[in-house]
ChimeraX commands (.cxc) that place a marker at each C-alpha (Angstrom):
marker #1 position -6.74,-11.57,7.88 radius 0.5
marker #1 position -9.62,-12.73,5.82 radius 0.5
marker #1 position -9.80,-16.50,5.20 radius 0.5
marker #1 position -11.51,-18.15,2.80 radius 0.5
marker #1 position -12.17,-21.78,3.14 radius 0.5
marker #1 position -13.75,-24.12,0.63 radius 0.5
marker #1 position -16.55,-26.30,1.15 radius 0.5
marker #1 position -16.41,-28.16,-2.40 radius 0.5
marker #1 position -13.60,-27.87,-4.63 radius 0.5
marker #1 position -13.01,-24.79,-6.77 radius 0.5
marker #1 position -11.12,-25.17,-10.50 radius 0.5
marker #1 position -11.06,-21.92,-12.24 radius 0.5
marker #1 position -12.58,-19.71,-9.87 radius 0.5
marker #1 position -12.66,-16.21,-10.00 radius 0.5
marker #1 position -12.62,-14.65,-6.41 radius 0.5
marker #1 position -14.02,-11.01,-5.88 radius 0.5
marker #1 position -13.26,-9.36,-2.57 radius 0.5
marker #1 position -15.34,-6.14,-2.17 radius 0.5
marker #1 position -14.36,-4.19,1.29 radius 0.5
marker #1 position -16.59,-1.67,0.40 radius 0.5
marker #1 position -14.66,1.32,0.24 radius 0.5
marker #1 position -13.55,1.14,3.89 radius 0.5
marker #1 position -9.65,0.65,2.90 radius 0.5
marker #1 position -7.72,0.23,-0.43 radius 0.5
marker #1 position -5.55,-2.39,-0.28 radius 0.5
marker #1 position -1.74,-2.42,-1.55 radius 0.5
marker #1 position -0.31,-3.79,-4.99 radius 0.5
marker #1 position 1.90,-4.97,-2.67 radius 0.5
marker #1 position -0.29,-7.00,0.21 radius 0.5
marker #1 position -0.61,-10.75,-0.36 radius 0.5
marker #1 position -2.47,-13.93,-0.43 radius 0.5
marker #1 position -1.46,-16.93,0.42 radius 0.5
marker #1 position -3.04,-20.63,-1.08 radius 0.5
marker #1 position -1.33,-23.35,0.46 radius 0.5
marker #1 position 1.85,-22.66,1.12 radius 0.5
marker #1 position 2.36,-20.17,-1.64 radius 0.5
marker #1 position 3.02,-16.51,-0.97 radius 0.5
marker #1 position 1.74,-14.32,-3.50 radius 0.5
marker #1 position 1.57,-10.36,-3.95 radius 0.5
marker #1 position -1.81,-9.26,-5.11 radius 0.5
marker #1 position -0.44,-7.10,-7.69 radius 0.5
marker #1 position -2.38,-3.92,-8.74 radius 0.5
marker #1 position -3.63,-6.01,-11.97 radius 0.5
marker #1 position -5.54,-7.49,-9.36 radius 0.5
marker #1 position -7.38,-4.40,-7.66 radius 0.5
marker #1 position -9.78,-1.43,-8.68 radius 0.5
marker #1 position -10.29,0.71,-5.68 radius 0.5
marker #1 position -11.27,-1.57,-2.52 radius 0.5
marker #1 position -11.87,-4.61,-5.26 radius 0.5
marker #1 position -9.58,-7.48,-4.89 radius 0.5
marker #1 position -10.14,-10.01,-7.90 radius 0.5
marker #1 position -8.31,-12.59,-8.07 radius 0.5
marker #1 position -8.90,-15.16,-11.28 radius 0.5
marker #1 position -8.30,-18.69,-11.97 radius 0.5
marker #1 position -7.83,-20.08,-8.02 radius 0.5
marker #1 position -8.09,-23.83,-7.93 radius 0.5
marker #1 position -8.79,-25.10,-4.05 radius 0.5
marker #1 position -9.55,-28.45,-3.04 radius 0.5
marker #1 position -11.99,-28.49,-0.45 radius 0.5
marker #1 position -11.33,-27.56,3.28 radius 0.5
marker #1 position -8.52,-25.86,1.45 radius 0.5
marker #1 position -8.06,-21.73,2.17 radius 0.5
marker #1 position -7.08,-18.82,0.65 radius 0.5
marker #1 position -5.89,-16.17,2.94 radius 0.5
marker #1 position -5.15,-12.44,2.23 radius 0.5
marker #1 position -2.97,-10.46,4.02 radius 0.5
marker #1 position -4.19,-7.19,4.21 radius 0.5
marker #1 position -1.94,-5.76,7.12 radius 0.5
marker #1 position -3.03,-3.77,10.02 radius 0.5
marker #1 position -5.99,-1.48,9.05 radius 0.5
marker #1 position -7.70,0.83,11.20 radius 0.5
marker #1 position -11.32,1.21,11.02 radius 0.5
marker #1 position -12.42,4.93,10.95 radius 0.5
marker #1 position -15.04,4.62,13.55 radius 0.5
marker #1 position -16.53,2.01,15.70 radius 0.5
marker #1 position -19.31,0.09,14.35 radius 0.5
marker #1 position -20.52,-2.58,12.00 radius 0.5
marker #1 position -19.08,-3.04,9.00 radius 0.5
marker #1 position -19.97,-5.35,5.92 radius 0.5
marker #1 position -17.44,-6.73,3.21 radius 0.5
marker #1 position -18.45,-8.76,-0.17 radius 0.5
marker #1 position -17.18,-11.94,-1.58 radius 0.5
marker #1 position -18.18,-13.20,-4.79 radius 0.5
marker #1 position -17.23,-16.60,-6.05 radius 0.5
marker #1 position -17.55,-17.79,-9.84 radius 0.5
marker #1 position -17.02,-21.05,-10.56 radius 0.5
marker #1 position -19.42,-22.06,-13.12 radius 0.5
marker #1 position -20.60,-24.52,-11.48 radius 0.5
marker #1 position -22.92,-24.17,-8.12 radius 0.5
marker #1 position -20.39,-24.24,-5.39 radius 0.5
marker #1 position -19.84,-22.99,-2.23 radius 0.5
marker #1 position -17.15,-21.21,0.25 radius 0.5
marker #1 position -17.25,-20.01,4.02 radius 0.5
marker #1 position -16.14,-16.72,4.71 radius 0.5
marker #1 position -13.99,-16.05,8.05 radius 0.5
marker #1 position -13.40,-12.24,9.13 radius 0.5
marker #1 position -10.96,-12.50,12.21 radius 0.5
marker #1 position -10.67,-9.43,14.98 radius 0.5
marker #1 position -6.77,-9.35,15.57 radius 0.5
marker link #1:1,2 radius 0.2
marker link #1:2,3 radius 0.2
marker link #1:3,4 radius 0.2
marker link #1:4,5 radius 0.2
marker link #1:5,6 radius 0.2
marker link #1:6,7 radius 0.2
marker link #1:7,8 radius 0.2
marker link #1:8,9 radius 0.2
marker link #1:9,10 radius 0.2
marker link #1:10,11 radius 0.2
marker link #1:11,12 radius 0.2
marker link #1:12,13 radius 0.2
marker link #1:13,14 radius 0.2
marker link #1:14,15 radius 0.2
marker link #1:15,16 radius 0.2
marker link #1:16,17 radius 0.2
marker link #1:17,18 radius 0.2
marker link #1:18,19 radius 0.2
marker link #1:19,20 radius 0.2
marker link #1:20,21 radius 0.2
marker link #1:21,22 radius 0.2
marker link #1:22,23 radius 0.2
marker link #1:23,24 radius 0.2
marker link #1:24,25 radius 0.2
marker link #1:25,26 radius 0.2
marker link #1:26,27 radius 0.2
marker link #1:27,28 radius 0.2
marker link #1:28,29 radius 0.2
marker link #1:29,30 radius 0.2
marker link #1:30,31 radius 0.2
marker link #1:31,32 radius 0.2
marker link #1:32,33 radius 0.2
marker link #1:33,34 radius 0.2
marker link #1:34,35 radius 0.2
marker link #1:35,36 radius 0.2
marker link #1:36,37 radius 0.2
marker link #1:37,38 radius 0.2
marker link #1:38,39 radius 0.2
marker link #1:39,40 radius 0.2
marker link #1:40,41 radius 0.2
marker link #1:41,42 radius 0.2
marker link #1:42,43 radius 0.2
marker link #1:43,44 radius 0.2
marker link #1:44,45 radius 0.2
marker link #1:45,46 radius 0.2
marker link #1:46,47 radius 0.2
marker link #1:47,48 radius 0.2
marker link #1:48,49 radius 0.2
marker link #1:49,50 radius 0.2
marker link #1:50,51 radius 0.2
marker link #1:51,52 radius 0.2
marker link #1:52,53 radius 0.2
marker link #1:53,54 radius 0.2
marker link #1:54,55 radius 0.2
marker link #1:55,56 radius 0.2
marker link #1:56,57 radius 0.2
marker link #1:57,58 radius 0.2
marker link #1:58,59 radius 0.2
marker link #1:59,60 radius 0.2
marker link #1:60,61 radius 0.2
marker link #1:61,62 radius 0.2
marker link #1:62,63 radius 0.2
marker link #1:63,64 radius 0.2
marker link #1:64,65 radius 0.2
marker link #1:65,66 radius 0.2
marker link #1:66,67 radius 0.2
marker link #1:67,68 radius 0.2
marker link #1:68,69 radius 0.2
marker link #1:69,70 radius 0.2
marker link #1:70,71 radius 0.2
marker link #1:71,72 radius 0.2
marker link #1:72,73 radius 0.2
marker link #1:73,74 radius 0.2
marker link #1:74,75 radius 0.2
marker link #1:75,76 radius 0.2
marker link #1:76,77 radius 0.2
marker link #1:77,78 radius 0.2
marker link #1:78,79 radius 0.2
marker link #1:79,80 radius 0.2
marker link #1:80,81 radius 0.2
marker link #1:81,82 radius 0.2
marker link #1:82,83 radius 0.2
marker link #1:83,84 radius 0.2
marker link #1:84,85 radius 0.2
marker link #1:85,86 radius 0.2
marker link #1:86,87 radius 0.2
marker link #1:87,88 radius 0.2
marker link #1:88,89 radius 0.2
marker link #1:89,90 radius 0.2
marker link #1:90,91 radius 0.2
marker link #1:91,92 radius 0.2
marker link #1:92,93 radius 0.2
marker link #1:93,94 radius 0.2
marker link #1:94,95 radius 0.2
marker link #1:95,96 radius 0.2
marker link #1:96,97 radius 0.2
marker link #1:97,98 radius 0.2
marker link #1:98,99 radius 0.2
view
C-alpha cells in the first residue's frame, strides 16, 4: 500500500499518482485519510493515473491507497510518480511498502 505522509500541511491539494502503466487500478480500490474510507471512483483515474483533488492533510498526517494485491510482471526495478499541487511550495514523503 502506498503511503503518503505530509511534511507541511496540505489545503487544497491535488494528488497525482502515476504507476506508470504497470497496473490499472479499480473504480473500486480505496484511499483512506484519517480514518475515512473512500473508493477512488473512476472520476478519479485515466489509465494507471490516480488524481485525487482537493485533499487537506495536516502535517505528519497520511493518505493511504489501497491498491490490493498486484503482481508485478517480471522481477526488477520499477518507478512510480507522485505529483503534489498545492500552490504553495510544500512538501510530502513518499513510502512504497513490499508486502
Amino acid at each position: 500500500m502506498p503511503k503518503f505522509l505530509t511534511t507541511q500541511p496540505l489545503k487544497n491539494a491535488t494528488l497525482t499518482f502515476d504507476l506508470n502503466d504497470v497496473f490499472t487500478p479499480d473504480a473500486t480500490d480505496l484511499y483512506y485519510i484519517a480514518s475515512d474510507r473512500n473508493e477512488i471512483g473512476a472520476d478519479k483515474i485515466n489509465g494507471s493515473v490516480i488524481t485525487i483533488p482537493n485533499i487537506t492533510l495536516g502535517k505528519g498526517q497520511l493518505i493511504i491507497f489501497d491498491l490490493g494485491s498486484y503482481t508485478m510482471p517480471t522481477a526488477g526495478t520499477y518507478k512510480f510518480f507522485v505529483t503534489v499541487d498545492s500552490k504553495h511550495t510544500q512538501e510530502m514523503v513518499l513510502d512504497i511498502t513490499k508486502n
